[in-house]
C-alpha positions as CSV (number, residue, x, y, z in Angstrom):
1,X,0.0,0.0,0.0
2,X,2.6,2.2,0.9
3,X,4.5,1.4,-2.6
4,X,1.0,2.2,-4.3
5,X,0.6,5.7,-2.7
6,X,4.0,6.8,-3.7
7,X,3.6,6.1,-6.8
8,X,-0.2,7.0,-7.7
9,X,0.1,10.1,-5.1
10,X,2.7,11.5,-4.7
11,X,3.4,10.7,-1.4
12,X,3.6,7.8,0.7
13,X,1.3,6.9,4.1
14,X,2.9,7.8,7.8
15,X,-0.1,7.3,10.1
16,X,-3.1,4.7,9.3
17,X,-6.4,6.8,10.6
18,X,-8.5,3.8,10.3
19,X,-9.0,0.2,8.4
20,X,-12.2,-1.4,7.6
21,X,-12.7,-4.9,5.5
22,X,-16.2,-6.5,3.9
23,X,-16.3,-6.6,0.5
24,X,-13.5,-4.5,0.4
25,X,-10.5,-3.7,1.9
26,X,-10.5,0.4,3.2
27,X,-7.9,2.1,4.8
28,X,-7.7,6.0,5.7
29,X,-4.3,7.2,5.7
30,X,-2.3,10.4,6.7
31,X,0.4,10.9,3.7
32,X,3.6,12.7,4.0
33,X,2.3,15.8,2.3
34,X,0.2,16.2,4.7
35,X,-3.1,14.8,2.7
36,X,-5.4,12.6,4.4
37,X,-7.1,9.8,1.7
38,X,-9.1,6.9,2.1
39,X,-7.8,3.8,-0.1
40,X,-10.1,1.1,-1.4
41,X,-8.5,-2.2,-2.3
42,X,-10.8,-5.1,-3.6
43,X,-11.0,-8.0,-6.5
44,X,-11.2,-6.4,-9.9
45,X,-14.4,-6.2,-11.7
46,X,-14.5,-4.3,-15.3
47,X,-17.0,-1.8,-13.4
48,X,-15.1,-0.1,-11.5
49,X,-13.8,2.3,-14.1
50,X,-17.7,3.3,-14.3
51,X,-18.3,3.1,-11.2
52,X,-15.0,5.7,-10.3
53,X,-16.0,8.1,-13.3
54,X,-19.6,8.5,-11.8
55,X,-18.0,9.6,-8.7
56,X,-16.0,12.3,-10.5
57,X,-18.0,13.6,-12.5
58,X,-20.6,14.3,-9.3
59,X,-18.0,15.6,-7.3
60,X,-16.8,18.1,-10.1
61,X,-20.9,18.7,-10.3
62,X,-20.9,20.1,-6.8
63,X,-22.4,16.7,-5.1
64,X,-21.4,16.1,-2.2
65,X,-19.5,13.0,-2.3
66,X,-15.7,12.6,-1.9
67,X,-13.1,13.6,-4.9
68,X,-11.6,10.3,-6.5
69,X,-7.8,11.0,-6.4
70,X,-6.3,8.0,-8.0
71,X,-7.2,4.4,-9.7
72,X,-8.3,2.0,-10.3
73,X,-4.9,0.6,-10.5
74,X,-3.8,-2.7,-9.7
75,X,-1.2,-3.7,-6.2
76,X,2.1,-5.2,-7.4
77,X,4.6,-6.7,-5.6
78,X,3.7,-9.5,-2.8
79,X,1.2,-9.4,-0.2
80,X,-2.3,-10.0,0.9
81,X,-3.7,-7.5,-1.9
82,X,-1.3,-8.4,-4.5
83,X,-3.9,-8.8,-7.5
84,X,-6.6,-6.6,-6.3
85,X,-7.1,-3.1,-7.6
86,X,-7.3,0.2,-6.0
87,X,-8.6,3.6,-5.9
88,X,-8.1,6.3,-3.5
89,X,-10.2,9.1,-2.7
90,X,-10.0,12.2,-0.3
91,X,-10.9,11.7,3.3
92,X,-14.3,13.4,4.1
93,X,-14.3,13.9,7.8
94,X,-16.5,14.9,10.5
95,X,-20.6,14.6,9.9
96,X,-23.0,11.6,11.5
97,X,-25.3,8.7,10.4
98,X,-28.9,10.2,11.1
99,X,-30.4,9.7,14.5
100,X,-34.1,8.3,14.7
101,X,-36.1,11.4,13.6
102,X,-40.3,11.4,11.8
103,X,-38.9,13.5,8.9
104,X,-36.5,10.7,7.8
105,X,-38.1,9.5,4.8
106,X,-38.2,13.0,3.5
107,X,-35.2,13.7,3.9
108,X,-33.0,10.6,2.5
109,X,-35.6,11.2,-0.4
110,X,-34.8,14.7,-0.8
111,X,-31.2,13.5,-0.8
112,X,-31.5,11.0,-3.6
113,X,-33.3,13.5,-6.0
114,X,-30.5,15.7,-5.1
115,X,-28.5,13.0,-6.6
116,X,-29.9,11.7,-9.6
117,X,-30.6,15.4,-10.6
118,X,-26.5,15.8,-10.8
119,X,-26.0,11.9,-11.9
120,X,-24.4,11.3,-15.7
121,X,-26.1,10.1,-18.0
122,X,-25.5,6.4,-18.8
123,X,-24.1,7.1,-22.5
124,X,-21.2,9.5,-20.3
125,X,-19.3,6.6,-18.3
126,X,-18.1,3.3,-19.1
127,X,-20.6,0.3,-18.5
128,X,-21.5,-0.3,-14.9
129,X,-22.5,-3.7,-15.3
130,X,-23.1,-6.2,-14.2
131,X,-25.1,-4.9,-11.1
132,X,-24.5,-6.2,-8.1
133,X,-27.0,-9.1,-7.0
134,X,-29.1,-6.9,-3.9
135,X,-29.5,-5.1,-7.7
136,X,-29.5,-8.0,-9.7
137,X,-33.0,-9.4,-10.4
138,X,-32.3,-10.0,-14.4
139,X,-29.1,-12.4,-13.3
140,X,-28.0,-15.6,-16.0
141,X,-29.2,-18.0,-13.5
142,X,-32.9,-19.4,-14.3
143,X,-33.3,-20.1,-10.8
144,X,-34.3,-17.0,-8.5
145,X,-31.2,-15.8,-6.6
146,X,-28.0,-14.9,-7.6
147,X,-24.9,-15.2,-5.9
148,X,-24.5,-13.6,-3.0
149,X,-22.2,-10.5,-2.5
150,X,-20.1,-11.3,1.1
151,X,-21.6,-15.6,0.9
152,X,-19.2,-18.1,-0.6
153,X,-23.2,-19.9,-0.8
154,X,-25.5,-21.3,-3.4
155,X,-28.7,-19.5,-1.9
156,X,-30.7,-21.6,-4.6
157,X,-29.3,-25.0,-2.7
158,X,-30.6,-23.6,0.8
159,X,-34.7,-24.2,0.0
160,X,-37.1,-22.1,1.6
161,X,-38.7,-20.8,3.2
162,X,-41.1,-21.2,0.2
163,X,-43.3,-18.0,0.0
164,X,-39.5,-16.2,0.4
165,X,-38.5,-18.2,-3.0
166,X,-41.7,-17.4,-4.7
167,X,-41.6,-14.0,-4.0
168,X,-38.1,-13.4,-5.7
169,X,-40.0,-15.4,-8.6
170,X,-42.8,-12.8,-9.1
171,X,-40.4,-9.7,-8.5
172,X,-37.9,-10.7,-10.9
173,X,-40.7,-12.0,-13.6
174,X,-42.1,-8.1,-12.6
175,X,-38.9,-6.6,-13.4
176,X,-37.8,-8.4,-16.4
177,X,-40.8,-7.0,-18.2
178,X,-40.4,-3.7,-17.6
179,X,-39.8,-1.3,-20.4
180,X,-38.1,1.5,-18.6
181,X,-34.6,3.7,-19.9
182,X,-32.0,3.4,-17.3
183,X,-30.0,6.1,-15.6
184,X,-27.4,6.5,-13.5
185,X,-27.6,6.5,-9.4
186,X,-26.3,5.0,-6.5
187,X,-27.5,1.4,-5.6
188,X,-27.0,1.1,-2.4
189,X,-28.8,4.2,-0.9
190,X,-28.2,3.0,3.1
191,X,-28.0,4.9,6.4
192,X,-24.7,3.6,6.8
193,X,-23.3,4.9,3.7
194,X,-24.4,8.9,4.2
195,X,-23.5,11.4,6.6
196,X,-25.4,14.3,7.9
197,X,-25.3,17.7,9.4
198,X,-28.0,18.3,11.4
199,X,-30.6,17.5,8.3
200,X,-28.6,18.8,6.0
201,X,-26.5,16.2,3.7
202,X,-23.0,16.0,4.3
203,X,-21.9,13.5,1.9
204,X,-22.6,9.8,0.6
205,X,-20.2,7.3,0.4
206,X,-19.6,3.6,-1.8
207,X,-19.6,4.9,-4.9
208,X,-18.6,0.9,-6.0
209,X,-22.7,0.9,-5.6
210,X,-23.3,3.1,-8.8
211,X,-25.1,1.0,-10.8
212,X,-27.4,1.7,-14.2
213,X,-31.1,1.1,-13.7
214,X,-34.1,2.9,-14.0
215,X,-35.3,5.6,-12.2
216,X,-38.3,4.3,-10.2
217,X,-35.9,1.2,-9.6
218,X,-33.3,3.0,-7.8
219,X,-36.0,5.0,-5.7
220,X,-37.5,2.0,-5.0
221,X,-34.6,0.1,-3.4
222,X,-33.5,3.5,-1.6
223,X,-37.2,3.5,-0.4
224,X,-37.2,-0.1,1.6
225,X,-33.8,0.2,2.9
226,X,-32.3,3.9,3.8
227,X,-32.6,2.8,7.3
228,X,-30.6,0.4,7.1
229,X,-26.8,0.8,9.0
230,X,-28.4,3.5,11.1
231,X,-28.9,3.5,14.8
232,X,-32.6,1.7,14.2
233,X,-30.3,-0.4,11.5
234,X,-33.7,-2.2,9.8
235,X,-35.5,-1.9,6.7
236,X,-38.0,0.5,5.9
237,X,-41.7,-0.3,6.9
238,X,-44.4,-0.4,3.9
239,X,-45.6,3.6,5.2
240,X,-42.0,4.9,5.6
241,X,-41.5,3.1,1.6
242,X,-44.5,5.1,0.5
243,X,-43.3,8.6,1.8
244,X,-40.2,8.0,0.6
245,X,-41.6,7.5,-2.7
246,X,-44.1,10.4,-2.5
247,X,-41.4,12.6,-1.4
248,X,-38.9,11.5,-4.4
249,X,-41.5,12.5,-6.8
250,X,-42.2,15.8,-5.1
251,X,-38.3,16.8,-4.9
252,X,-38.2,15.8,-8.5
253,X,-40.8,17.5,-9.6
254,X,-42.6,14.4,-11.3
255,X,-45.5,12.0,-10.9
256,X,-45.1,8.4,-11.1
257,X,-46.5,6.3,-13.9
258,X,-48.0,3.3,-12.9
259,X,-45.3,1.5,-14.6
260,X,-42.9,3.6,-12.2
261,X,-44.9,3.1,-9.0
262,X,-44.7,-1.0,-9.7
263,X,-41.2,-1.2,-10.7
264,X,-40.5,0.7,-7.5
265,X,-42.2,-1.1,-5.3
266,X,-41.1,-4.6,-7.2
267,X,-37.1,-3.3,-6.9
268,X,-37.5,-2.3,-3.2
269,X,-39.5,-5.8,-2.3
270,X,-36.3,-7.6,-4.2
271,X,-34.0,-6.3,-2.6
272,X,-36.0,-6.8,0.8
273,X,-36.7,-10.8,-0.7
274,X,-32.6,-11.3,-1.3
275,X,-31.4,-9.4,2.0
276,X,-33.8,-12.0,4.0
277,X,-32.7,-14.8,1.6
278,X,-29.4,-14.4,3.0
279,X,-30.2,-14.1,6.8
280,X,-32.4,-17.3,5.9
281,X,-29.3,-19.2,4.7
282,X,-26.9,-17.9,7.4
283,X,-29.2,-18.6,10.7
284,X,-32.6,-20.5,9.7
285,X,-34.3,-18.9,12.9
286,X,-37.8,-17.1,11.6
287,X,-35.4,-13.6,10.9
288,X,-37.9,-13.4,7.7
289,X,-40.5,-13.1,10.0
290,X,-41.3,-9.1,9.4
291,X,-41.2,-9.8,5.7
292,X,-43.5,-12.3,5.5
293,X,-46.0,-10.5,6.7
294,X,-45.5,-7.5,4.7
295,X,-45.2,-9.1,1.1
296,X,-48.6,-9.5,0.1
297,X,-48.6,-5.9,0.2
298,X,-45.6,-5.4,-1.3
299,X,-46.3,-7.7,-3.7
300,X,-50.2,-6.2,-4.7
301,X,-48.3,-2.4,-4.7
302,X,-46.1,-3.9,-7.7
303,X,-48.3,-6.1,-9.7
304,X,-46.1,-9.0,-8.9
């Protein structure tokens, strides 16, 4: 790592500030210059390059989201990360996950809009496929999950529970027909991933999350999980999805389709359906429970 700053910053690391590792490997580090940077080291994927223009290009467009400094670019040498490819960005200190508060639905809505409003355009980076698979419902596989993200797991060899499996069958049959243009926004629209000010937005983070989908998609996942990571760290309840969604349409100055309204309500339930998947597989213990009895609702709200 140190090797990799010198020579794609300028300036090698003398104090680590903090290290994370999930899916990736992230380490905020104090360079000699002075600069304080947070580096990203993870398995390369072909959309990464998208993924790091999207964050540029809404940083230069005033978002507030932090400027990409250097990468992707790949570790050489020996070592645990040998292989994997990094970027770095500038460390954007200070600001808070959002406490418990009535107005939060609004408000992450409000911050979305604010988002997609300075997004690209899909034709203006390269190709951000394929989506991640809490984004994936068109995957290869003809059965209905994909791979799991942070599971070295077939979720399709852990049955059940069998209204879970069914319902990732009607969402993704919902999905697959839709006829929407796609458009660039951040797929992974969680508490955990955007700091605040008071209410006002301080910046969003995991910009590996851009992905290309439509529009009422995108709301729609943001809609069933922003709380997610916070200090309630849970999805969204089916009222909380529907301001959310009434509030998106408001700050964008638009009305939902009906097409929209389903395809929302179908990505959010996916993404719901695959995250409980998951927990299923890990620790078969009833943690579906709150879904299951929120579904048919979900499920009449998309058409699915």
């Amino acid at each position: 790592m140190s090797t990799w700053c010198g020579k794609w910053l300028g300036s090698p690391p003398v104090q680590t500030l903090f290290e994370h590792a999930h899916l990736s490997t992230v380490v905020g580090l104090r360079l000699a210059d002075g600069r304080e940077v947070v580096v990203k080291a993870r398995p390369f994927e072909h959309r990464l390059a998208g993924c790091l223009e999207v964050q540029r290009r809404l940083h230069q467009a005033g978002f507030p989201c932090p400027e990409p400094l250097a990468g992707p670019e790949p570790v050489e040498g020996q070592g645990p990360l040998r292989g994997q490819v990094v970027t770095a960005e500038a460390l954007v200190s200070d600001g808070a996950v959002l406490p418990p508060r009535p107005d939060a639905p609004e408000l992450f809505a409000a911050a979305l809009a604010r988002l997609m409003e300075a997004a690209p355009s899909v034709a203006d980076v390269p190709s951000l496929a394929p989506e991640p698979p809490w984004n994936g419902w068109d995957h290869d596989d003809p059965r209905p999950w994909p791979w799991p993200d942070d599971m070295d797991v077939d979720l399709n060899d852990r049955p059940g529970p069998g209204w879970l499996d069914e319902t990732a069958r009607r969402v993704c049959t919902r999905l697959r027909r839709a006829a929407l243009p796609e458009v660039v926004g951040h797929g992974d629209f969680e508490s955990q991933n955007i700091r605040w000010n008071g209410d006002k937005l301080h910046v969003v983070h995991d910009w590996d999350s851009a992905v290309a989908r439509p529009e009422a998609a995108l709301a729609g996942l943001a809609a069933a999980v922003f709380p997610a990571g916070g200090p309630e760290n849970r999805p969204a309840t089916v009222a909380e999805t529907e301001r959310f969604l009434a509030e998106y349409a408001r700050a964008r100055r638009r009305h939902w389709t009906r097409e929209e309204s389903e395809v929302a309500w179908a990505s959010g339930l996916w993404v719901l359906a695959f995250n409980a998947k998951k927990a299923s597989a890990a620790q078969p213990d009833g943690s579906a429970a709150r879904l299951a009895k929120e579904a048919p609702e979900r499920l009449r709200r998309a058409n699915a």
